[in-house]
FIROFI-19008 format. One record per atom (N, C-alpha, C): residue in three letters; y, z, x. Coordinates in steps of 0.2 Angstrom, whole numbers, padded with zeros to 4 digits, always signed. Layout:
ALAYZX ...
END
This chain:
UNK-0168+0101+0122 UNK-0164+0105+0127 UNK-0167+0111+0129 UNK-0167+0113+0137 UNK-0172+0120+0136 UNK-0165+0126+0137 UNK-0166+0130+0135 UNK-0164+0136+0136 UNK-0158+0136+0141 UNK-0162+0137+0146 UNK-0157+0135+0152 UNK-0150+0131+0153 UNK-0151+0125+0149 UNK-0146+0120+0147 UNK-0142+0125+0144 UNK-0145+0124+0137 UNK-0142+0128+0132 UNK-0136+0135+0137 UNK-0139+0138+0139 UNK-0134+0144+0141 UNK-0130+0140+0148 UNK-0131+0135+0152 UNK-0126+0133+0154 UNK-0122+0130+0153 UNK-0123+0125+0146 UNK-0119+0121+0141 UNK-0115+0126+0138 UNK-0117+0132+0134 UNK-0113+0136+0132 UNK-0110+0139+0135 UNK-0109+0142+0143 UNK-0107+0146+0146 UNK-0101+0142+0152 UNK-0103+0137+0153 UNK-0098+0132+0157 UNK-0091+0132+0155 UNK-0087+0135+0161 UNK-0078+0132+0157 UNK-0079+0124+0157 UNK-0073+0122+0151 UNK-0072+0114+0151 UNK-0070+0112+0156 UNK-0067+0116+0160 UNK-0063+0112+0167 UNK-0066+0113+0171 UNK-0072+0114+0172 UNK-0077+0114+0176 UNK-0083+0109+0176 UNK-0083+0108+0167 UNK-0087+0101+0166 UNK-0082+0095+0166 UNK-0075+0095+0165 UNK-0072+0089+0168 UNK-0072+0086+0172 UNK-0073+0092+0177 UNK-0071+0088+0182 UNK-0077+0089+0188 UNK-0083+0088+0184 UNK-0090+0088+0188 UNK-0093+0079+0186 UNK-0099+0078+0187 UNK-0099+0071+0187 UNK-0101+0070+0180 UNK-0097+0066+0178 UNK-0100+0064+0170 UNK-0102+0057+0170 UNK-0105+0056+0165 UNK-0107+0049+0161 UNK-0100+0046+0156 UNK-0102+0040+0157 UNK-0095+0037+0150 UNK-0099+0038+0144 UNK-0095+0039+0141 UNK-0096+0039+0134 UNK-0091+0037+0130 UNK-0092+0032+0124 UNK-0091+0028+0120 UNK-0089+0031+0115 UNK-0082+0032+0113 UNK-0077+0036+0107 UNK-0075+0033+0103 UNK-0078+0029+0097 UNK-0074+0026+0091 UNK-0068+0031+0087 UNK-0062+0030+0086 UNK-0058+0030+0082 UNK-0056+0029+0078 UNK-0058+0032+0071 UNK-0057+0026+0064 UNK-0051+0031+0061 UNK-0046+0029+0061 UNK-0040+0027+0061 UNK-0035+0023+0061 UNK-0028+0025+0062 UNK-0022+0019+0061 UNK-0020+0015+0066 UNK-0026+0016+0070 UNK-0023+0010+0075 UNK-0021+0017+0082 UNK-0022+0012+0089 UNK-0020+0017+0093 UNK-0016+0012+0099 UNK-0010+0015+0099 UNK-0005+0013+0105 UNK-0010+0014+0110 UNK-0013+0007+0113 UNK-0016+0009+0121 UNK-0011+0006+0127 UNK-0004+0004+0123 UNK+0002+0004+0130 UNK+0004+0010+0134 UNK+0002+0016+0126 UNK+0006+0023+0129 UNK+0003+0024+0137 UNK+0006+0026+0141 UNK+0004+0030+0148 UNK-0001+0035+0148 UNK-0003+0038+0144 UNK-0006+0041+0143 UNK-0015+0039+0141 UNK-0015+0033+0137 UNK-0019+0030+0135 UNK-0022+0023+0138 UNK-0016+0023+0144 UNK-0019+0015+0148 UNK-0024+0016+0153 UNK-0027+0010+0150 UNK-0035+0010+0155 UNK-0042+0014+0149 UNK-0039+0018+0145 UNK-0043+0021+0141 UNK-0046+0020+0135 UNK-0042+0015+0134 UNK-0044+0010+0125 UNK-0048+0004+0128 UNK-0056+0003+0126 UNK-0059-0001+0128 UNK-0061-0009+0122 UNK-0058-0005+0119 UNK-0058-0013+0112 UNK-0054-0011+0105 UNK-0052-0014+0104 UNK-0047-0013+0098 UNK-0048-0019+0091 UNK-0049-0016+0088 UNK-0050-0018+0081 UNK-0047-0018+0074 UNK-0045-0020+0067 UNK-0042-0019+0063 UNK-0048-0022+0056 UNK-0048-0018+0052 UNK-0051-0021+0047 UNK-0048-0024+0041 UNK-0049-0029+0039 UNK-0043-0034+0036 UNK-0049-0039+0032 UNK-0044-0039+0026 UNK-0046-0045+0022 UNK-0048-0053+0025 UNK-0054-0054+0026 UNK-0057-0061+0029 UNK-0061-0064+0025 UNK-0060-0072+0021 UNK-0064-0075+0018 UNK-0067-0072+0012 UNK-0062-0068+0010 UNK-0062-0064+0002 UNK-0066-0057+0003 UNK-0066-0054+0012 UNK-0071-0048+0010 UNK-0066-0045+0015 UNK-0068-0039+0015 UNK-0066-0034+0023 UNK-0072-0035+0027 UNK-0068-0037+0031 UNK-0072-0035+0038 UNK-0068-0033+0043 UNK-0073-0032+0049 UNK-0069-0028+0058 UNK-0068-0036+0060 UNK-0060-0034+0061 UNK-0059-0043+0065 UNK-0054-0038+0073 UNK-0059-0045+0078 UNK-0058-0039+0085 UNK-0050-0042+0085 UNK-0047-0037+0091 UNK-0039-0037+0094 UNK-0039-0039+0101 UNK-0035-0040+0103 UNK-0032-0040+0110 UNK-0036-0035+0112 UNK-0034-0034+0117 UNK-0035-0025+0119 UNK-0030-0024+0124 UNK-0026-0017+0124 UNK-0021-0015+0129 UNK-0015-0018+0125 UNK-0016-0017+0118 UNK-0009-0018+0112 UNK-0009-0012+0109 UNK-0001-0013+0107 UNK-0001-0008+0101 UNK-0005-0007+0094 UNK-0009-0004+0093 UNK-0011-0008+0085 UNK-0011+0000+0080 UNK-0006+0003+0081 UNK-0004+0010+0077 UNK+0002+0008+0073 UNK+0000+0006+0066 UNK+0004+0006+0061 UNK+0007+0014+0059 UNK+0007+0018+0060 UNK+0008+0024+0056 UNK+0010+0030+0063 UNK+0006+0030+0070 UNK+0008+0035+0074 UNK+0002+0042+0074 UNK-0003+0041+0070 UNK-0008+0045+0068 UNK-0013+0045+0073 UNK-0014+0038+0074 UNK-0023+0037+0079 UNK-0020+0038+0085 UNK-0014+0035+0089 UNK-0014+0039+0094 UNK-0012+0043+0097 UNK-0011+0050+0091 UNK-0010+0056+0094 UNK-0018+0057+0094 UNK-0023+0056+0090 UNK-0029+0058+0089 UNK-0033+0056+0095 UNK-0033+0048+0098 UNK-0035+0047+0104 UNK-0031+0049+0109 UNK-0026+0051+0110 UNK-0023+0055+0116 UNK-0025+0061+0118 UNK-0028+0067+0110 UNK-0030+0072+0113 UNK-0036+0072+0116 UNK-0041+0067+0111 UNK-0046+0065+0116 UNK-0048+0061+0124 UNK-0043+0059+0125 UNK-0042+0055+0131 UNK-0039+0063+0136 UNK-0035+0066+0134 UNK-0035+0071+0138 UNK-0039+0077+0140 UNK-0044+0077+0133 UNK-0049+0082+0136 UNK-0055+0080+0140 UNK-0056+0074+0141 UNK-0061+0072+0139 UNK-0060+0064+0146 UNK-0063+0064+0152 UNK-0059+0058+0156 UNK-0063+0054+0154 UNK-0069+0056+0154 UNK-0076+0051+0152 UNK-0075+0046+0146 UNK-0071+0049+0142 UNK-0071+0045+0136 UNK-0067+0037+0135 UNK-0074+0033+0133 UNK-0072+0027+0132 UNK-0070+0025+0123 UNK-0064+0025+0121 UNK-0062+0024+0116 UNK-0061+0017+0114 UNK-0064+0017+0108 UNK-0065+0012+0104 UNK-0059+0013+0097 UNK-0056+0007+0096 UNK-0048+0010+0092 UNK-0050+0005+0084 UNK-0053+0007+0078 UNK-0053+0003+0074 UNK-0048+0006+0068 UNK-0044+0001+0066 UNK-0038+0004+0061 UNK-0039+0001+0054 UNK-0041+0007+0051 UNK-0040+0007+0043 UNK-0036+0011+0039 UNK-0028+0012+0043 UNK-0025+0014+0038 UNK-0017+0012+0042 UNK-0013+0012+0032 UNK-0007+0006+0035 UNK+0000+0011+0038 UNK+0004+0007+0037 UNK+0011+0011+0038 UNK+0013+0017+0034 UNK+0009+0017+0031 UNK+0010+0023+0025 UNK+0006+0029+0028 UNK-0001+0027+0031 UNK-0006+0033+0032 UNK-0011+0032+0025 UNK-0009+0024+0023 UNK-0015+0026+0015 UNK-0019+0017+0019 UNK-0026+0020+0016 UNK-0029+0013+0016 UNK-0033+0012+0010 UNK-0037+0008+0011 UNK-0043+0005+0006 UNK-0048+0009+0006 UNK-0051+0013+0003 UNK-0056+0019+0005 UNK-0062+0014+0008 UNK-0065+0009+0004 UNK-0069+0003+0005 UNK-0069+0003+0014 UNK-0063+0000+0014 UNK-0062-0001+0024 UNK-0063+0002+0029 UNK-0061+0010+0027 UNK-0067+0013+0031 UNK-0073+0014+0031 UNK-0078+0011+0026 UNK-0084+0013+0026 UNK-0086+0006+0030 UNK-0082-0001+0030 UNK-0083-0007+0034 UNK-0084-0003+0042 UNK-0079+0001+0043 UNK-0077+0003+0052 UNK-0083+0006+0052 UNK-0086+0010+0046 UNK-0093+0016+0049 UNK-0097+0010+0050 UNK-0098+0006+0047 UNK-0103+0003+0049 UNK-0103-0002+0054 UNK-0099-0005+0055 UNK-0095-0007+0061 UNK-0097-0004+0067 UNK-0096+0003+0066 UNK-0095+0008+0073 UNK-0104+0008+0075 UNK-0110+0008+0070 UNK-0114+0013+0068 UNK-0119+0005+0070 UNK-0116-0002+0073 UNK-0117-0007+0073 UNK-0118-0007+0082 UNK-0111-0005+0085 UNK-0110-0003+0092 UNK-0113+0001+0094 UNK-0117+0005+0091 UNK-0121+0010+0095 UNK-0115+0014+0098 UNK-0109+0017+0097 UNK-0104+0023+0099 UNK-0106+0029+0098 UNK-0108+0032+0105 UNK-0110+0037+0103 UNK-0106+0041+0100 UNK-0099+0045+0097 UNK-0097+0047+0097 UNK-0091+0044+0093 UNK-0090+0046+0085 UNK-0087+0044+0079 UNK-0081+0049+0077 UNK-0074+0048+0078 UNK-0069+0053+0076 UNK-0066+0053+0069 UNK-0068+0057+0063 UNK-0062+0053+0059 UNK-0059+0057+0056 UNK-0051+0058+0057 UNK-0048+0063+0058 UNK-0045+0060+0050 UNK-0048+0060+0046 UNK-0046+0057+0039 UNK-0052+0060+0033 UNK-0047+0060+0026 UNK-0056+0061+0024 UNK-0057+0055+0018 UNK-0060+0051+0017 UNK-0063+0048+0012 UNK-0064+0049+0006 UNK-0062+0047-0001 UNK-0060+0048-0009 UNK-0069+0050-0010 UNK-0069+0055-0015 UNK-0077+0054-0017 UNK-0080+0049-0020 UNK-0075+0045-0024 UNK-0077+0040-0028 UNK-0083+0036-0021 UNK-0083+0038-0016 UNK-0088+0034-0010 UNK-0092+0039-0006 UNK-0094+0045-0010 UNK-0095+0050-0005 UNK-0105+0047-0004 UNK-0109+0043-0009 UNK-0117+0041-0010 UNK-0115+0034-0005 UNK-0111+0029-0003 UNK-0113+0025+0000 UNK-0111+0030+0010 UNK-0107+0034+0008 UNK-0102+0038+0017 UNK-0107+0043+0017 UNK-0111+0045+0012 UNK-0116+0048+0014 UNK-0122+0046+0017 UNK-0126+0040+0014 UNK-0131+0035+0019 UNK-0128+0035+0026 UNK-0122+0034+0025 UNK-0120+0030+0032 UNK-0120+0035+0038 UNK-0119+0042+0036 UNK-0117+0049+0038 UNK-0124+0049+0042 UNK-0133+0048+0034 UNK-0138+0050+0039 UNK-0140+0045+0044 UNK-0137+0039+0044 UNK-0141+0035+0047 UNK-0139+0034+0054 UNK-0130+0039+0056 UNK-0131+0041+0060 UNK-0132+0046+0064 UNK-0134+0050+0060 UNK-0137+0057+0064 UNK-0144+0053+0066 UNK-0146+0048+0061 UNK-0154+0046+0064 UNK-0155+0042+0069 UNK-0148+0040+0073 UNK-0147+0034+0078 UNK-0145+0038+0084 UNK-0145+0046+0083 UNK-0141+0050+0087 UNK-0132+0047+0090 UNK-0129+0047+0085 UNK-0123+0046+0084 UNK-0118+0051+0081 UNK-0116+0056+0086 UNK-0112+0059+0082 UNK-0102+0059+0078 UNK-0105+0060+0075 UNK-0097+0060+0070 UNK-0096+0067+0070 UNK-0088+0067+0071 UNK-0086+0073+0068 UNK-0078+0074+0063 UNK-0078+0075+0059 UNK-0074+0075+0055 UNK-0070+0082+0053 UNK-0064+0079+0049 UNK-0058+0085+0049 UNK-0060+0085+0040 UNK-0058+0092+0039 UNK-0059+0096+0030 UNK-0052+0093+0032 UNK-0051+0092+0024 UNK-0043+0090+0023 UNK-0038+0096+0022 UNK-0031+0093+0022 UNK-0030+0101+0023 UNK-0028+0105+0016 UNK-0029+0098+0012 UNK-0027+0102+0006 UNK-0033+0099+0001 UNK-0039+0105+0000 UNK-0045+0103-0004 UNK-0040+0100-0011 UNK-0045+0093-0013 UNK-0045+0092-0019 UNK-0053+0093-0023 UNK-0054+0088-0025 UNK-0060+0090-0029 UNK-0068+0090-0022 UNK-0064+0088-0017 UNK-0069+0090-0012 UNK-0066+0096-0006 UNK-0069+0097-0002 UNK-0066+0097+0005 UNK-0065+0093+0011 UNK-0068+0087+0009 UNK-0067+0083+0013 UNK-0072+0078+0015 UNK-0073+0072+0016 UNK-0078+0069+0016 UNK-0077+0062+0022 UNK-0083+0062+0027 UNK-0087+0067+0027 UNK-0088+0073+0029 UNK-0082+0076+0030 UNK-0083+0084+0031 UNK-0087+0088+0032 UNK-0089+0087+0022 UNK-0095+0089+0019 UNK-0101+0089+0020 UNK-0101+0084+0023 UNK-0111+0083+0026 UNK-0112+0087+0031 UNK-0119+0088+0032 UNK-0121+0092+0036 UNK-0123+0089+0042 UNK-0124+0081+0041 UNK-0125+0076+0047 UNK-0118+0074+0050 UNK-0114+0080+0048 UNK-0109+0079+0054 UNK-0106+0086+0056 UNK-0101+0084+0062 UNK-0098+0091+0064 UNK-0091+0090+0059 UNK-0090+0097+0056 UNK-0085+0097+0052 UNK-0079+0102+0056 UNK-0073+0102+0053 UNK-0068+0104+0060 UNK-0063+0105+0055 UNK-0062+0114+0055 UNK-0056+0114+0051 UNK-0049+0117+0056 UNK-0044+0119+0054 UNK-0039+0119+0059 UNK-0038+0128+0058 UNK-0038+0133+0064 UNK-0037+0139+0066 UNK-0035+0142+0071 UNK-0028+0145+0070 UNK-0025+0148+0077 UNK-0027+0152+0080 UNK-0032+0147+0087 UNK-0036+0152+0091 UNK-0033+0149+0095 UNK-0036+0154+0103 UNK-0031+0149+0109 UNK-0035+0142+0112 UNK-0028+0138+0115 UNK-0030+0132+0117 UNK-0036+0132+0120 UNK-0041+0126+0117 UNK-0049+0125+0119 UNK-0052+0131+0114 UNK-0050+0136+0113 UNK-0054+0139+0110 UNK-0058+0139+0103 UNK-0064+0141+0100 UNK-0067+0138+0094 UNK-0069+0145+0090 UNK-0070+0145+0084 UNK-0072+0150+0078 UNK-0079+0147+0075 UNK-0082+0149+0073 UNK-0088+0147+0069 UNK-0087+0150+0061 UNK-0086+0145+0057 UNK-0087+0148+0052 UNK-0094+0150+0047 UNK-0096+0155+0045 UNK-0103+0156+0044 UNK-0100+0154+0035 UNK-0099+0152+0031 UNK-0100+0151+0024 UNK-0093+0146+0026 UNK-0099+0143+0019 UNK-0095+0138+0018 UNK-0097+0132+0020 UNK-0095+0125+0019 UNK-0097+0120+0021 UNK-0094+0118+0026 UNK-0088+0120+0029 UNK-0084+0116+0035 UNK-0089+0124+0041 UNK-0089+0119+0046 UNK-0091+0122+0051 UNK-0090+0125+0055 UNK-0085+0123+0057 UNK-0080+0125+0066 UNK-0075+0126+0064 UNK-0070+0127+0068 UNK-0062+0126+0068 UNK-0057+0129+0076 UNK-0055+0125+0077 UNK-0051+0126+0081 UNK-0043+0125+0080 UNK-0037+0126+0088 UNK-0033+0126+0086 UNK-0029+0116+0084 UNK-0025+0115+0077 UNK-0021+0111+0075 UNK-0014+0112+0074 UNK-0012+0117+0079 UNK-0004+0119+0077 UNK-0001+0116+0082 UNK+0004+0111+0080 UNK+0011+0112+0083 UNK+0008+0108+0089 UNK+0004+0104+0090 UNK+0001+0101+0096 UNK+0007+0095+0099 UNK+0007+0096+0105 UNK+0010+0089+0108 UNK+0006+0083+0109 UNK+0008+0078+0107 UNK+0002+0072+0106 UNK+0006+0065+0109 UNK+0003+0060+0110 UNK+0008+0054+0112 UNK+0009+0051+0106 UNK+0015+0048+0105 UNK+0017+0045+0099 UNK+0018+0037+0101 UNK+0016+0035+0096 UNK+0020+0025+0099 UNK+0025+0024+0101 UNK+0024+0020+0106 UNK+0031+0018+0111 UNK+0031+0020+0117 UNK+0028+0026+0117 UNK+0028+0028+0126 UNK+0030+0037+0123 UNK+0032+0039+0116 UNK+0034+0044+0118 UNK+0029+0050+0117 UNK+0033+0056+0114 UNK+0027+0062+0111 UNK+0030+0064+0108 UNK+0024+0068+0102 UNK+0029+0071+0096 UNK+0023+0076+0094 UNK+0027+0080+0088 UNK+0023+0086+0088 UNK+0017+0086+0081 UNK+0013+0089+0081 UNK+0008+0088+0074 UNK+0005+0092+0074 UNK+0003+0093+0067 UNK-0001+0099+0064 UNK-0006+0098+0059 UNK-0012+0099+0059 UNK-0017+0099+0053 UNK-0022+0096+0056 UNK-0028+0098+0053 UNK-0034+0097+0054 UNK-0037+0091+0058 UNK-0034+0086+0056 UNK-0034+0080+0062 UNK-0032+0080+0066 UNK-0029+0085+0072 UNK-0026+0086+0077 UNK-0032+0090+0081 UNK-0035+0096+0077 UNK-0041+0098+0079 UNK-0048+0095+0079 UNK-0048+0091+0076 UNK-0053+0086+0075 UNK-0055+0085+0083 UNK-0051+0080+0084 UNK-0050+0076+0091 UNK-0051+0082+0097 UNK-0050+0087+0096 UNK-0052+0093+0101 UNK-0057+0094+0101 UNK-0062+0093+0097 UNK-0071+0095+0097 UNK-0073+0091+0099 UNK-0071+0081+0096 UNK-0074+0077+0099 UNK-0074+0076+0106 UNK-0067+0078+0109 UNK-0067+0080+0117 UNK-0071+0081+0120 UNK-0070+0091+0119 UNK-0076+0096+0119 UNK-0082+0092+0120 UNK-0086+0088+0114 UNK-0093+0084+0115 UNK-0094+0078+0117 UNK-0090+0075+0119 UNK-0088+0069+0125 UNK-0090+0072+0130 UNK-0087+0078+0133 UNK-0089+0082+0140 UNK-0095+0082+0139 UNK-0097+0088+0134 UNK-0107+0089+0134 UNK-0110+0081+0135 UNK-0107+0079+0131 UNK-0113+0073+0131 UNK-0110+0067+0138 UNK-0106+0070+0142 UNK-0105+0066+0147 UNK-0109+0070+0155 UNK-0112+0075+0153 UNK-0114+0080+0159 UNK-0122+0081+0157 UNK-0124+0081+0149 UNK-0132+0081+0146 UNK-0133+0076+0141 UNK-0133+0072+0143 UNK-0132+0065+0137 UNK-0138+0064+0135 UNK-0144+0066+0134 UNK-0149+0066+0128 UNK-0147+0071+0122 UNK-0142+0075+0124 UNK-0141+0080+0118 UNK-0141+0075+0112 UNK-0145+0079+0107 UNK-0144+0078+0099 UNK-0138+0081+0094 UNK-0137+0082+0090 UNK-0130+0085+0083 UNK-0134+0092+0085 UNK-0139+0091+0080 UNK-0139+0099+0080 UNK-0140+0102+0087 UNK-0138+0099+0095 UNK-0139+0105+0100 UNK-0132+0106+0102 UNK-0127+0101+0100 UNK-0121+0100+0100 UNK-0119+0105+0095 UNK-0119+0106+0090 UNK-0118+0112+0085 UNK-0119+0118+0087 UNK-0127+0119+0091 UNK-0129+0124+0094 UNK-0125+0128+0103 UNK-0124+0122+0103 UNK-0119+0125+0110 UNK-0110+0126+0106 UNK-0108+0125+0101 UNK-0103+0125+0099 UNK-0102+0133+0098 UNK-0106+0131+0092 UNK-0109+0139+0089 UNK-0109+0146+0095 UNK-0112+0143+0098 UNK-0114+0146+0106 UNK-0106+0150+0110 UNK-0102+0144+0109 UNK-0095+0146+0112 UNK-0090+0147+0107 UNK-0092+0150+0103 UNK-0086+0150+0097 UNK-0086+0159+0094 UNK-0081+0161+0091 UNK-0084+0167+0088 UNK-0084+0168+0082 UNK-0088+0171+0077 UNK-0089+0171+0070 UNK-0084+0172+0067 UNK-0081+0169+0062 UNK-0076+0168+0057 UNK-0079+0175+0052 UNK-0072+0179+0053 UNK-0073+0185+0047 UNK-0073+0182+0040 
END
């Protein structure tokens, strides 16, 4: 990317790259399923998928498409905010987690591979992964940086023995949640989580048609993958680290 980009990439309002010509772009999902009846969501869910028990193993077994598939109400507030900031984005809905909001940690390492299968440019997962898996969700982490597939993930919001996985990588974009203004980013300089935008109190679509309110780091998530659905819908050779670089670019350093 030269220079030039770079400070137009970094300097561009969002609603000025919305609503200029973009490319589609291909937004996996790996969450609880996503309400693609919501109004908000229709026309925008491009394949829908669930990872389930088949023939004694998990696998990605396809869906309908244009169903409900939100066991919990979680992935379609995540693909709503994405679909709102973002016109361009073609979302991919793969569900691995149940009514509870708890899954098989295993199952989603099925969807990353799944996803990282599809060539999706762009992987959301506003969840984080137990470390008992962090050397197989690591391979998977570089082998999508080396496919140019970006992933961006949420730190959890309450560290346990990790901060979140993969969070933690650095072949991904890490997102933690801080009250800045709407669209706005912070850069964190230490530490392993990266960025951080706002997750407070966000209005989101909920299953069935309605809205409801949410907070946490999974909320913010979906706002950067947005954010890099636009870049990569208006310079679609970008790579992770120029995506990081233009983030960087529009954010201000974290005291």
């Amino acid at each position: 990317m030269s220079d030039l980009w770079l400070k137009q990439a970094a300097e561009t309002p969002f609603d000025a790259i919305a609503t200029g010509p973009l490319e589609d772009v291909d937004v996996a999902v790996i969450d609880s399923g996503v309400d693609a009846t919501h109004p908000d969501l229709a026309g925008r869910v491009v394949s829908q998928w669930t990872v389930e028990e088949a023939e004694g193993r998990l696998t990605a077994i396809e869906l309908e498409t244009g169903t409900n598939n939100d066991t919990f109400g979680h992935g379609t507030a995540v693909a709503g905010i994405i679909a709102r900031i973002a016109p361009n984005a073609r979302i991919h809905d793969i569900r691995v987690l149940d009514a509870r909001n708890r899954g098989d940690p295993t199952a989603s390492l099925v969807a990353f591979r799944h996803v990282l299968s599809k060539r999706h440019r762009l992987i959301n997962m506003s969840l984080a992964i137990p470390a008992s898996q962090r050397e197989p969700l690591y391979k998977l982490c570089e082998s999508a940086y080396q496919r140019n597939q970006i992933v961006v993930a949420a730190k959890r919001n309450v560290p346990v023995t990790d901060e979140g996985l993969p969070a933690e990588f650095s072949s991904v974009i890490s997102i933690d949640n801080h009250a800045v203004p709407e669209m706005g980013l912070r850069f964190i300089d230490q530490g392993l989580i990266e960025f951080a935008t706002l997750g407070n109190e966000l209005t989101v679509p909920a299953p069935g048609g309605g809205y409801t309110v949410k907070t946490g780091t999974s909320f913010a998530t979906p706002t950067v993958t947005g954010m890099c659905c636009l870049f990569l819908g208006r310079w679609p050779a970008l790579r992770q680290f120029e995506l990081k670089t233009i983030l960087k670019a529009r954010a201000h350093v974290a005291l």
